[in-house]
C-alpha positions in Angstrom: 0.0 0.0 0.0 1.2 3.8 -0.9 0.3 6.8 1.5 1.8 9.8 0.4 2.2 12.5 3.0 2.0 15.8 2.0 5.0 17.7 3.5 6.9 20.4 2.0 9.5 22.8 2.9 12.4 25.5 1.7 15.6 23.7 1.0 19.0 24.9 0.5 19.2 24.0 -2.9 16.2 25.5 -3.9 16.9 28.8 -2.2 17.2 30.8 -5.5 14.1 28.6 -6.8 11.4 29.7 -3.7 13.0 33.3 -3.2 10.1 35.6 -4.5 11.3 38.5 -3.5 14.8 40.6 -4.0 16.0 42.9 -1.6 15.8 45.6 -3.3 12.3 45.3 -4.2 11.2 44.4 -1.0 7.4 44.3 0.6 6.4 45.1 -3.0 8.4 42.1 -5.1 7.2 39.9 -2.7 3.7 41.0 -2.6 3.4 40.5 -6.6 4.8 37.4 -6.5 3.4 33.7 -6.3 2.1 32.8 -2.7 3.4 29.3 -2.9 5.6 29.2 -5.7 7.1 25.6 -7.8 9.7 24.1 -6.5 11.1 21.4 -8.6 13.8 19.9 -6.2 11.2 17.9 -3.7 12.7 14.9 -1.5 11.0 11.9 -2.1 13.1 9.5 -0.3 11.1 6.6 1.1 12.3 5.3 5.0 14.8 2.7 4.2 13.0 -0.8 4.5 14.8 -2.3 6.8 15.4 0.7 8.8 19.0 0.2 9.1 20.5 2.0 6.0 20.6 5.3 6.6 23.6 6.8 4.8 25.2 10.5 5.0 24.0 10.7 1.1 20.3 10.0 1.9 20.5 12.1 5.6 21.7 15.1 3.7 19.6 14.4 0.6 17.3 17.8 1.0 13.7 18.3 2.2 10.6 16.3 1.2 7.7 18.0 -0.4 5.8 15.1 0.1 6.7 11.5 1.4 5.5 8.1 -0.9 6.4 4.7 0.7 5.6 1.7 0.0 4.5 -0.7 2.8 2.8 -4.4 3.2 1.3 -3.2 5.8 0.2 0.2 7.3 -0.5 1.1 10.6 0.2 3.4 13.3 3.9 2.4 14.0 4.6 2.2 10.3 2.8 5.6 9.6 4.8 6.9 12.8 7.9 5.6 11.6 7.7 7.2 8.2 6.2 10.3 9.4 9.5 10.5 11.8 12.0 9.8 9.1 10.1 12.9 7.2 11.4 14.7 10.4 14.6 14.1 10.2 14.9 14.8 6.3 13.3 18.3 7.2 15.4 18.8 10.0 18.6 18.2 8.2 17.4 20.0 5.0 16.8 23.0 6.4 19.7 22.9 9.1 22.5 23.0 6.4 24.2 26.3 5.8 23.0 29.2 3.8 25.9 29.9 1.8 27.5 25.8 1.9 31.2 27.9 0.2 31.7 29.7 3.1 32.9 27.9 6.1 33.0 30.4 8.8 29.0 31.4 7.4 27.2 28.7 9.6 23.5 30.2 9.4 21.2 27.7 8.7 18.2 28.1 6.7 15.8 28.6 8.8 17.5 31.2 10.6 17.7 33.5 7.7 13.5 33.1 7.4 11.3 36.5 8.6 11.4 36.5 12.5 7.6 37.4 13.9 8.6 40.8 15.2 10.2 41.7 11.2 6.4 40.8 10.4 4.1 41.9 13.5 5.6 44.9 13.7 4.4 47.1 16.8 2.9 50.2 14.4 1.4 47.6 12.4 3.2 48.8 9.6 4.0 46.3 6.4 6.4 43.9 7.3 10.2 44.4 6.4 11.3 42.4 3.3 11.3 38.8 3.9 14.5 37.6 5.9 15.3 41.2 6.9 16.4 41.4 10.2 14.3 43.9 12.7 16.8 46.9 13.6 17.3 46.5 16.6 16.6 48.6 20.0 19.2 51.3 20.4 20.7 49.8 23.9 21.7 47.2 21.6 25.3 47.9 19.8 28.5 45.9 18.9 26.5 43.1 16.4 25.4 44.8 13.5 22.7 42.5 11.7 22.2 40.0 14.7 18.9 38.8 15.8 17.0 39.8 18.5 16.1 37.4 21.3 13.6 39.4 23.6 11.4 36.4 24.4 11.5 34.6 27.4 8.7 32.3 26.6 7.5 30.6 23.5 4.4 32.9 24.0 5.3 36.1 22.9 2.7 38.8 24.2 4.3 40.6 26.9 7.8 38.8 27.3 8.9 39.3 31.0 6.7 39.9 34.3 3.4 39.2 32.9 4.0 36.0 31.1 2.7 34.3 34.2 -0.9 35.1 33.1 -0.4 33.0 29.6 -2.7 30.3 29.1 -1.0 26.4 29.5 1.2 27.2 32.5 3.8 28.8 30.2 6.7 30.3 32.1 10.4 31.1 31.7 13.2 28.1 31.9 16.6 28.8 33.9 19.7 26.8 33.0 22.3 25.5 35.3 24.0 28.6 35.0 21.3 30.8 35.7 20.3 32.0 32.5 16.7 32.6 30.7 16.2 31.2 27.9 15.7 33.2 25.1 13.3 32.1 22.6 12.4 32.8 18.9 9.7 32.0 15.9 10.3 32.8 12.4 7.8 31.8 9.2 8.9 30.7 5.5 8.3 32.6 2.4 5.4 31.4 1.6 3.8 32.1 5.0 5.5 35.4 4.9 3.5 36.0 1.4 0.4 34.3 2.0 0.5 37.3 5.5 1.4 40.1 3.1 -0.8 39.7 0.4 -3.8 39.2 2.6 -2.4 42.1 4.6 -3.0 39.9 7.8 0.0 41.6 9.4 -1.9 44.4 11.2 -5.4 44.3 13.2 -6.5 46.8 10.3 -5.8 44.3 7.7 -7.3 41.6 9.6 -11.0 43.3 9.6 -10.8 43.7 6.0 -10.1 40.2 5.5 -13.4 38.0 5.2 -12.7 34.7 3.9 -11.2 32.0 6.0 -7.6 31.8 7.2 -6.1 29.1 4.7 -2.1 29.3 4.7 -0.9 27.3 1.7 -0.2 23.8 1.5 3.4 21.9 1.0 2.2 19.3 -2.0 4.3 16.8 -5.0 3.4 16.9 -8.0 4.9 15.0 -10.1 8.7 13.7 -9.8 10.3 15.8 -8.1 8.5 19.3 -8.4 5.6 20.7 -6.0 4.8 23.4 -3.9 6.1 24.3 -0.3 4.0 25.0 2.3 3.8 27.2 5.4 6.1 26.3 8.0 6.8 27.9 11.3 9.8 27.6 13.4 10.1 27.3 16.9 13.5 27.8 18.7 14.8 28.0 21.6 18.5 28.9 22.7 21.0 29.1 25.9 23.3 31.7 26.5 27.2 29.7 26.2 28.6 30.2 29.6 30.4 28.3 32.4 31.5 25.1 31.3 29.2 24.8 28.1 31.0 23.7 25.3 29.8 25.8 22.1 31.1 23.0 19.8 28.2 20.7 20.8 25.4 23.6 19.9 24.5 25.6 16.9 25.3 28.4 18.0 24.4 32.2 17.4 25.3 35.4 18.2 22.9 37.8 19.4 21.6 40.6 21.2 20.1 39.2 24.3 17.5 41.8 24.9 15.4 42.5 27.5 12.3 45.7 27.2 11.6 47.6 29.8 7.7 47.4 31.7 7.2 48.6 35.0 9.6 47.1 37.4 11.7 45.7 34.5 14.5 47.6 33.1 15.2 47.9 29.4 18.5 45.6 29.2 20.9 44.8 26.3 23.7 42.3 25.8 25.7 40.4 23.2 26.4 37.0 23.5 26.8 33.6 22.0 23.9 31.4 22.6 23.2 27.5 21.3 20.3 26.0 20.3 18.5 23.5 22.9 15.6 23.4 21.1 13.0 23.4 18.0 9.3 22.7 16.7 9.1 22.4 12.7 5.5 22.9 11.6 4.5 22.5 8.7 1.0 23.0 6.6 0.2 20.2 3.4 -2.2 19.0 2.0 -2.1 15.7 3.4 -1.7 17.0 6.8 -4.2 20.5 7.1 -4.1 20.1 10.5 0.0 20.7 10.2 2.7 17.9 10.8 5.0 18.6 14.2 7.8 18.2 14.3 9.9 18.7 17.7 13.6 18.2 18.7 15.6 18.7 21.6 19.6 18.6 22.6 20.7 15.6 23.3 22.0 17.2 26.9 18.7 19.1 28.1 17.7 16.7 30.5 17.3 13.0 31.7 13.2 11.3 31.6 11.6 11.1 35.1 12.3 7.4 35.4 16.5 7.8 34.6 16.5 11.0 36.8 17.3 9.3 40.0 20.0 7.0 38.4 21.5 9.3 36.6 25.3 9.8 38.0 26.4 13.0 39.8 28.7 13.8 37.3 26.5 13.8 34.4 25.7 17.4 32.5 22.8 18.6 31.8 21.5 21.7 30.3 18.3 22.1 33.1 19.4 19.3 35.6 21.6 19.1 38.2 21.9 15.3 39.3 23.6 16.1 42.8 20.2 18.2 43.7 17.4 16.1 45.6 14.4 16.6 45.0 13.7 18.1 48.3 15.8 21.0 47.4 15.3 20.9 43.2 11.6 19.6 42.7 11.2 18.3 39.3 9.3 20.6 36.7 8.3 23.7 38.9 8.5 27.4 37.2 11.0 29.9 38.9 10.0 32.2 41.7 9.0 35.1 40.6 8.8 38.2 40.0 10.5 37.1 36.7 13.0 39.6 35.7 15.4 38.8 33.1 17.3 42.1 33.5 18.4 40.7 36.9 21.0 38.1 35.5 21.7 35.5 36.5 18.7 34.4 38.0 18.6 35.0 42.0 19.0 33.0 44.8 20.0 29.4 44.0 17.1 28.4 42.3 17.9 26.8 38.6 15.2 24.3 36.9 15.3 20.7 37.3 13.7 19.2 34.6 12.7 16.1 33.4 10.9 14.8 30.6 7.3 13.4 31.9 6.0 12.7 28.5 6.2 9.2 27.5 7.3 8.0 24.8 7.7 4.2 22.6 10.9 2.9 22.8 13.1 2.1 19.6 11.8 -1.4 20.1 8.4 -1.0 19.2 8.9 1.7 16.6 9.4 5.8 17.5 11.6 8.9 17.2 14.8 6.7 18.9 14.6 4.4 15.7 15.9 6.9 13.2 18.0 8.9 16.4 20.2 6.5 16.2 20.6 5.7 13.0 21.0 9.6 11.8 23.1 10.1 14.7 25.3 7.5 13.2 24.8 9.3 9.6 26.0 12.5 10.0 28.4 12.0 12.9 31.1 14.4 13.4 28.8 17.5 13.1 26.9 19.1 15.4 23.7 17.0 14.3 24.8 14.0 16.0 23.8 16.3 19.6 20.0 17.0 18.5 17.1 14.2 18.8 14.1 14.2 17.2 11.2 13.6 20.4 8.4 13.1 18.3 6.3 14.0 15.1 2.8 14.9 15.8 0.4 14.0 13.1 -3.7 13.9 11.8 -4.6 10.0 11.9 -8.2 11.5 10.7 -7.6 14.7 8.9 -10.8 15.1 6.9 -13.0 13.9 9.9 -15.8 16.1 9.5 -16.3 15.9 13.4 -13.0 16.2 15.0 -11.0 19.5 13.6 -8.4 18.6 15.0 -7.8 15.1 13.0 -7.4 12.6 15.6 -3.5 13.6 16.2 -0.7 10.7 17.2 0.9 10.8 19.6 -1.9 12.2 21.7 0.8 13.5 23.5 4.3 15.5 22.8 5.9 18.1 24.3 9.5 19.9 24.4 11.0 20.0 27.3 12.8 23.5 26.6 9.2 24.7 25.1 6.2 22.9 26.9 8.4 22.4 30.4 5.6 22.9 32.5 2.8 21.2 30.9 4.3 17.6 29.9 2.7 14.0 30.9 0.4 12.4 30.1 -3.3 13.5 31.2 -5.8 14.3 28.9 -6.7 17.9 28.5 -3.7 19.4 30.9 -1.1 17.7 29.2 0.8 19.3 26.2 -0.5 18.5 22.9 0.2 20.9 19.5 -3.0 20.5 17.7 -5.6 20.5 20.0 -3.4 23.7 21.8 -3.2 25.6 18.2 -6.8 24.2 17.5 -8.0 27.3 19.4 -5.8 30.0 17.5 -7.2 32.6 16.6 -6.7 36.5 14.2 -7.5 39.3 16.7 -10.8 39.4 15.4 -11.7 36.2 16.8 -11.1 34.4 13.5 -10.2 30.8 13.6 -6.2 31.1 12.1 -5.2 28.3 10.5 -3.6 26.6 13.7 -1.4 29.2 13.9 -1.1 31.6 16.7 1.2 33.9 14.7 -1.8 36.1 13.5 -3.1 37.1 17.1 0.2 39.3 17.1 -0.6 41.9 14.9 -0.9 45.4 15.9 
């Protein structure tokens, strides 16, 4: 039996292909151009059968547009399977370097996509050409074109003291050395177009708009040429300090920003941060509901049942093994008030984390299968420190009853992104769809399972 699975992205050989939109020309290039334009250099590697051959060639071979396999048999562990490998092809694809001649140019591709605040801006003014980087504020010198990392939660409306009145017990996450994480969400061309066309960027735009919120969809086809679809990134990064090693991270340098609200003072620093963690989501048309993809560093934290085994010496990003749990309880948000203009964090209080979610094991078919086995692949770069957790996917997605399409795993959740809301209970425990089921424009407008367009201003 075939199932192909729409899934498409921007890959780094098709760069020049998807751009719609030259620098000079800007807002307006872009505008004119196709939403969703062809593509013709669409992945369609199948999941080795056995899953035991993954080579450097087919780990590196660019990102699928849509996935075709071929299976006897086709169930939830083979869909989940296949639907992980897809992961892990996107992951790679859009993780190599933009400019691959330049070695000391190690921005990936993602990270040279429109970060939200380049398109929400906070005048609702048109959004700055796609991949422009938002100037930033003028505390904020010594990095000319580096990003700006004012987030402290993956939930961006106010980032610092009020971000405990966020819905899903979202809060900030403090590393072993005391620092916030620093979070940051960018969107593809094609979401950046579909946004701008529809002038969606702004709470003006959005009452003008009347139809319903449909981003486009990543499709194949035929061969090798399709369409990519909306896809939103998720990251999250440390700051490098104390005995971190930078070599194991992607790393970045940034401004490390925090704005000023009342009893927070504006703050601005450089610094050198790696990546701990990312969601991939991305819109096709097998998949309306969005496939999600989530991965983690391989160092962020032991599961609840290794965290009371795990040797003293062992390091962790957000646990300390030589804590007790008396004195470091597992999963609990920092004290607050939450100031990240006060750094490090206070006090001795750093976050023990574990991961509560639970997840198959390589035996009976999951995210660890194809860990290993790309780990293997592309060993000797910093790859080989990032796992995949899990893909999140629509069993059911044209069930005319349930919007959100049945998803499997019921369950998933990032440690460095969902912290506080992992496990396993229904309806308190993190999962995407039925979260992003409830997004919404600011008129109230269902969005597309997207929560980007409730930030316009």
């Amino acid at each position: 039996m075939k199932r192909a699975i729409g899934f498409a992205a921007t890959v780094a050989l098709s760069v020049a292909a998807c751009q719609t939109n030259d620098q000079q020309g800007g807002l307006k290039s872009s505008a004119l151009a196709p939403i969703n334009p062809i593509v013709t250099t669409c992945d369609t590697t199948s999941p080795p059968v056995p899953p035991n051959l993954v080579t450097p060639e087919m780990a590196n071979s660019g990102l699928p547009c849509t996935l075709t396999f071929t299976a006897s048999k086709v169930d939830l562990t083979t869909l989940q399977e296949a639907f992980d490998f897809n992961s892990w092809l996107t992951f790679m694809a859009l993780s190599q370097p933009v400019d691959a001649s330049n070695s000391t140019d190690l921005q990936t591709v993602w990270q040279g996509w429109s970060d939200l605040f380049a398109v929400m801006r906070e005048d609702g003014a048109p959004p700055l050409p796609f991949g422009a980087v938002q100037p930033p504020p003028a505390t904020c010198t010594g990095a000319p074109g580096a990003p700006v990392m004012r987030m402290i939660s993956k939930t961006p409306t106010t980032p610092t003291l009020s971000v405990s009145g966020e819905p899903l017990n979202t809060g900030p996450l403090i590393d072993q050395n005391g620092h916030y994480v620093r979070y940051q969400i960018l969107i593809n061309e094609p979401m950046y177009n579909y946004i701008v066309r529809n002038e969606l960027y702004s709470k003006a735009g959005q009452q003008k708009f009347t139809d319903s919120i449909a981003f486009p969809e990543g499709r194949l086809d035929t061969l090798t040429t399709g369409a990519v679809g909306a896809i939103v990134v998720k990251a999250a990064w440390k700051v490098m300090a104390g005995s971190d090693d930078p070599s194991r991270f992607q790393t970045t340098t940034a401004y490390v920003y925090t704005p000023a609200e009342p009893g927070v003072p504006e703050s601005c620093h450089r610094s050198t941060l790696g990546l701990v963690g990312i969601h991939i989501v991305h819109k096709t048309a097998g998949e309306p509901q969005w496939i999600w993809s989530t991965f983690e560093h391989v160092d962020n934290a032991p599961t609840l049942a290794q965290a009371s085994n795990v040797t003293a010496s062992r390091k962790f990003n957000f646990f300390n093994p030589a804590c007790s749990t008396s004195k470091c309880p597992y999963n609990r948000q920092p004290p607050q008030p939450w100031n990240p203009s006060v750094d490090p964090f206070p006090g001795e209080f750093r976050s023990q984390i574990v991961r509560a979610t639970s997840y198959p094991t390589e035996a009976t078919g999951s995210a660890a299968l194809w860990n290993r086995q790309f780990h293997a692949a592309v060993k000797g770069t910093v790859w080989e420190n990032y796992e995949l957790i899990t893909t999140q996917w629509p069993t059911e997605a044209t069930n005319p009853t349930d919007p959100e399409g049945a998803p499997f795993p019921l369950f998933a959740a990032n440690t460095t992104m969902e912290t506080y809301v992992q496990g396993n209970t229904p309806l308190a425990s993190s999962t995407c769809m039925s979260c992003h089921n409830n997004a919404t424009t600011t008129t109230g407008k269902r969005s597309d399972f997207t929560f980007v367009l409730e930030k316009a201003h």
